[in-house]
C-alpha positions as CSV (number, residue, x, y, z in Angstrom):
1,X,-7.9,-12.1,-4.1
2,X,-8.7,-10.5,-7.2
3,X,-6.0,-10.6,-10.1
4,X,-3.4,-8.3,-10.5
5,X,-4.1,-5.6,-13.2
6,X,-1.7,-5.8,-16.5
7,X,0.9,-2.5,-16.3
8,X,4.1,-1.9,-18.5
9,X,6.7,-4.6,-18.2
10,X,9.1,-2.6,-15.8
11,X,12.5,-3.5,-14.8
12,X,13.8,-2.6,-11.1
13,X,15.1,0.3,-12.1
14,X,11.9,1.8,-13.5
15,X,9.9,0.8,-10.7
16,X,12.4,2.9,-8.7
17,X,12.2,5.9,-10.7
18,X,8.4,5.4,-10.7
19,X,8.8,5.2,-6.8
20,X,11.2,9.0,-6.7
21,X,8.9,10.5,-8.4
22,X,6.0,9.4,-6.5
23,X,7.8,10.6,-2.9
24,X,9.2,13.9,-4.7
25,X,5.6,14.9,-5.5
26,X,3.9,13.8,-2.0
27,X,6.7,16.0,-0.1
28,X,6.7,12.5,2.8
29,X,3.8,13.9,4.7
30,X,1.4,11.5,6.2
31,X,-2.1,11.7,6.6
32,X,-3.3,11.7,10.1
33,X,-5.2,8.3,9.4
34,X,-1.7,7.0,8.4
35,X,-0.4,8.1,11.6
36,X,-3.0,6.5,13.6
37,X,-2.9,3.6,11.4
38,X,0.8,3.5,12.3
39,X,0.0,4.1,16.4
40,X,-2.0,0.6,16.4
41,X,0.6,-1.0,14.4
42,X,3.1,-0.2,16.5
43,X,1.1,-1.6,19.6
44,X,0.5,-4.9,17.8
45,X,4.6,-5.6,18.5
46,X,4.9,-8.5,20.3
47,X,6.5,-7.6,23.7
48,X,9.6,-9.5,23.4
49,X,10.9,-8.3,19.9
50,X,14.4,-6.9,20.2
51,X,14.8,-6.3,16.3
52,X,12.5,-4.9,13.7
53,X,12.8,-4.5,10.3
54,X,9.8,-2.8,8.5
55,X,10.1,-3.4,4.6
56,X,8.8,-0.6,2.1
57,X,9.3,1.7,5.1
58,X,8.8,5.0,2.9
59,X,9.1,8.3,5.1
60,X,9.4,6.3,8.5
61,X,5.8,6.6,9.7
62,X,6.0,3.7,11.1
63,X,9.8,2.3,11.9
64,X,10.4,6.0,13.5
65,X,7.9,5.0,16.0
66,X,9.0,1.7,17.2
67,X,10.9,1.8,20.2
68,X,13.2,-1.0,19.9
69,X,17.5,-0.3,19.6
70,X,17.5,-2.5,16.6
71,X,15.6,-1.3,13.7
72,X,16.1,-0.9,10.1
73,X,13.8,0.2,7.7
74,X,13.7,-0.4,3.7
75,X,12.4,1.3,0.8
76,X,12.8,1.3,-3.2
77,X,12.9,5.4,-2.8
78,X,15.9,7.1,-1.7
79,X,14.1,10.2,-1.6
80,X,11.3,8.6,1.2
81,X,14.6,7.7,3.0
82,X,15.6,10.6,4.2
83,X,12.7,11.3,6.7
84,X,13.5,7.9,8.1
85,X,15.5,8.8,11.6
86,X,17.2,5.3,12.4
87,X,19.4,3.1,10.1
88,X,17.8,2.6,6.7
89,X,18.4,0.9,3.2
90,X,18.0,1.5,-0.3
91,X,16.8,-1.7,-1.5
92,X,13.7,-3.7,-3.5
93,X,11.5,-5.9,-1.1
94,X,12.4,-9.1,-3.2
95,X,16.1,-9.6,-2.5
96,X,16.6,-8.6,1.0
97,X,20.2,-8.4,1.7
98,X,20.0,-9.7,5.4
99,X,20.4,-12.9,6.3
100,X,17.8,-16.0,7.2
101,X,16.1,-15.0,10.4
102,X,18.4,-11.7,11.1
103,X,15.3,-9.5,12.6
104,X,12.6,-10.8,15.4
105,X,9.9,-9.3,13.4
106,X,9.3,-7.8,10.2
107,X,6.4,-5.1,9.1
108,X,5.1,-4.4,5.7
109,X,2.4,-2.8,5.8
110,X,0.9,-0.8,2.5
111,X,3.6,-2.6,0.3
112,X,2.2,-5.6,-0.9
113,X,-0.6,-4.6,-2.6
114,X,1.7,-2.6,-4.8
115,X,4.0,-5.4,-6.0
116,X,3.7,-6.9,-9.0
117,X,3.2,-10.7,-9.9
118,X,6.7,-11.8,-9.8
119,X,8.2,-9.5,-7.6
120,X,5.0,-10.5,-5.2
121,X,6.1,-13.8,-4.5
122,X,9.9,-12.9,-3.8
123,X,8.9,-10.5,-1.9
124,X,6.9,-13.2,0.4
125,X,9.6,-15.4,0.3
126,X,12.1,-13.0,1.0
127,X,9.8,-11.8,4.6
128,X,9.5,-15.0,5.9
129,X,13.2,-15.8,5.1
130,X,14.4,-13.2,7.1
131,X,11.6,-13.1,10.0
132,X,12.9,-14.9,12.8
133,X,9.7,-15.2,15.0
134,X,7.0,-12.7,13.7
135,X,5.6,-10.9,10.4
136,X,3.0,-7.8,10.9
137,X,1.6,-6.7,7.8
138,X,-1.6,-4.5,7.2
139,X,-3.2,-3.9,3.6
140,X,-6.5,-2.0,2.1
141,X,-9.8,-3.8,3.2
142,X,-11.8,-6.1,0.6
143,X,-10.9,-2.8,-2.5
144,X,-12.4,-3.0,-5.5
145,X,-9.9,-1.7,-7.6
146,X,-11.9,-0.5,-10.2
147,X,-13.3,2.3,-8.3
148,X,-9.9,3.9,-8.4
149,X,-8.4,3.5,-12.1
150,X,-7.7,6.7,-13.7
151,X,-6.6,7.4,-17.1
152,X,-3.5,10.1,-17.8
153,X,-4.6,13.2,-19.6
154,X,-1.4,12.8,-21.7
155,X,-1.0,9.9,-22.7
156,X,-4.4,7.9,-22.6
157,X,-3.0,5.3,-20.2
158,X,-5.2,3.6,-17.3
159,X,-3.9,2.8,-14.3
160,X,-4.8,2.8,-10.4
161,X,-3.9,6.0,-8.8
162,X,-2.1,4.1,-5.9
163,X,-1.1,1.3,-8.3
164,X,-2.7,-1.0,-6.3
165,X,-2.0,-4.9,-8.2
166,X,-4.5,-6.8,-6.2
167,X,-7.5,-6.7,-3.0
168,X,-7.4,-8.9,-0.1
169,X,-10.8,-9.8,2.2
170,X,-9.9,-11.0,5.3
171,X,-10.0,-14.7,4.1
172,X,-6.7,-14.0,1.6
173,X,-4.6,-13.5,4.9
174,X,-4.0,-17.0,5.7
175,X,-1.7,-18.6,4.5
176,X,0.3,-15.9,3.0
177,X,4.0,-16.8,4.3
178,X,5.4,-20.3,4.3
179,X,6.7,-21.5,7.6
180,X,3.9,-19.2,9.5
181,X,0.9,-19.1,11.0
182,X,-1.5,-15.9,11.3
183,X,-2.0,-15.8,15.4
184,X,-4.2,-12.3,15.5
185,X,-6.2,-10.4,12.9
186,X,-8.0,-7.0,12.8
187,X,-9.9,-4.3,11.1
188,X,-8.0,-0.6,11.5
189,X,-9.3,3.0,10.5
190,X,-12.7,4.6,10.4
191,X,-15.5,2.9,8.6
192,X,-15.7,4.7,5.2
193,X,-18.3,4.4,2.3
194,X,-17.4,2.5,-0.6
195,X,-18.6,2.9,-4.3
196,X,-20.9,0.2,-5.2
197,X,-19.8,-2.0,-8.1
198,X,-22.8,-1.0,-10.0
199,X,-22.0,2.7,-9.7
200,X,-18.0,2.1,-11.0
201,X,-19.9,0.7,-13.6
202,X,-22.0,3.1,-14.5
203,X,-19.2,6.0,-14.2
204,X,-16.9,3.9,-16.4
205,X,-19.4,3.0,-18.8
206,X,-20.0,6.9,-19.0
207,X,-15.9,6.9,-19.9
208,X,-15.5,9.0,-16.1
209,X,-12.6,8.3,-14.9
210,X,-11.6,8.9,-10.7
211,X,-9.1,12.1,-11.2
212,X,-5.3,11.8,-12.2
213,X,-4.5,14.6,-10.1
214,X,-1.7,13.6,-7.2
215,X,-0.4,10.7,-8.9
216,X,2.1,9.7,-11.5
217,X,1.5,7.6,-14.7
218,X,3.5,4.2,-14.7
219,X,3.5,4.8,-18.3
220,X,5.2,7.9,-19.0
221,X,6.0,9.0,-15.8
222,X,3.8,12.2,-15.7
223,X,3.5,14.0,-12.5
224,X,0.3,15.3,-12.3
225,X,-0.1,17.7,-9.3
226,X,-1.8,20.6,-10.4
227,X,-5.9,20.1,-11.7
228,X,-5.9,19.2,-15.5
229,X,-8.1,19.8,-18.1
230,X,-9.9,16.7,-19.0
231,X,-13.2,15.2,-19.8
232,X,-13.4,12.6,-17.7
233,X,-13.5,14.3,-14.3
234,X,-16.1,12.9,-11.8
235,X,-18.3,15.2,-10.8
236,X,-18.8,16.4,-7.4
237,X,-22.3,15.5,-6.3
238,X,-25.0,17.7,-5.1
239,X,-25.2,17.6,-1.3
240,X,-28.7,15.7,-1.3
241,X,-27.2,13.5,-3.5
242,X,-24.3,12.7,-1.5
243,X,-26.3,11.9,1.6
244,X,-28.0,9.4,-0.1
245,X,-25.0,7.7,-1.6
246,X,-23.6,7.5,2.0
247,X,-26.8,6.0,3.1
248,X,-26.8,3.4,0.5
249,X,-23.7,2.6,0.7
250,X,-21.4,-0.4,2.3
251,X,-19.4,1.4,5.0
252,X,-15.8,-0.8,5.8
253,X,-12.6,-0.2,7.9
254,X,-10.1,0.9,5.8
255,X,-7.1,-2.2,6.7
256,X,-6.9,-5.2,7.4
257,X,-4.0,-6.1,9.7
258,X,-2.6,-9.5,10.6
259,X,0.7,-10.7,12.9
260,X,1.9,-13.9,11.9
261,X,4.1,-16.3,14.3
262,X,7.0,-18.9,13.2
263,X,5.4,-22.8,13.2
């Protein structure tokens, strides 16, 4: 697992304003691959779980799906709340307000990568605490987070333009909440190309940046939806060019996904 990269010092309420903004400007749609994503998730439930709790739930992709009475899904963003259709909470994914062992299973998937040191390690703690019998989580595949860092047009700060903190390989999975034990692991999407190291490189060294646009800077809070004038655009390459990249290229499933059993 790579280190996490260094952004403002932000307090919870911040990161929740950060977290508005960021749902305002998407509208809650999902991508198909985030639905399918979601559709092998949901079959990786074990049979017996009566109660789910999915944490960093955002628009209900996933918790609308599971067909279990007892659900409840949680998210920093009161504005991704409202497309979830079953009970849900406002609330941060370090201090869980449920008690030890109150759901059969709980799901985070796309949430921890985003978490900050600190915050991180709660929010471990704070899964396993309230996981009865089983944790599901899924996570980007082996990212190198450098292919991704944008800078904002207004105010010159870098960031990632998911704020991603950190990468996990399939070896970081183990091990990753006290008192369990990972009983299943898999690869989920399509394979996709990735930039090389030496090509992020190369870009950066160039000072091009991957584009701002559809993302909001952690720094001053800019929404930046529409194209913007810059200078450090990446260029769209030729269609020759591009078939060779994706030749060249190391192709990967996009997640990792692991379910996790009580010892």
């Amino acid at each position: 697992m790579v280190e996490p990269f260094s952004h403002p010092e932000s307090s919870e309420e911040t990161s929740r304003d950060f977290w508005e903004r960021r749902w305002q400007q998407s509208g809650g749609d999902a991508a198909d691959r985030e639905v399918r994503r979601a559709s092998v998730l949901c079959a990786m439930v074990p049979e017996e779980t009566q109660s789910v709790l999915e944490v960093g739930c955002g628009s209900g992709v996933i918790i609308n799906r599971i067909a279990v009475a007892d659900t409840m899904g949680v998210d920093i963003s009161a504005v991704a709340l409202r497309d979830v259709t079953g009970p849900s909470l406002q609330c941060s994914a370090d201090a869980l307000p449920f008690e030890d062992g109150r759901y059969d299973l709980v799901i985070a998937s796309e949430v921890l990568e985003h978490l900050p040191a600190g915050v991180y390690e709660s929010a471990l703690s704070e899964i396993a605490r309230v996981a009865a019998h089983n944790i599901l989580i899924s996570v980007p595949n082996r990212e190198y987070l450098k292919s991704s860092m944008t800078r904002c047009p207004l105010c010159g700060f870098e960031y990632h333009r998911s704020l991603h903190e950190r990468s996990y390989a399939p070896g970081n999975l183990k091990g990753l909440f006290k008192g369990f034990k990972m009983v299943s692991r898999s690869q989920l999407g399509d394979k996709e190309p990735k930039q090389t190291r030496l090509e992020v490189l190369v870009r950066r060294l160039a000072g091009r940046w991957a584009s701002p646009n559809g993302t909001v800077c952690p720094n001053c809070m800019a929404v930046h939806d529409a194209p913007v004038q810059q200078t450090h655009g990446v260029e769209t390459p030729r269609p020759a060019e591009g078939a060779l990249k994706w030749l060249c290229r190391r192709h990967k499933a996009s997640w990792l996904a692991a379910l996790y059993e009580r010892t």
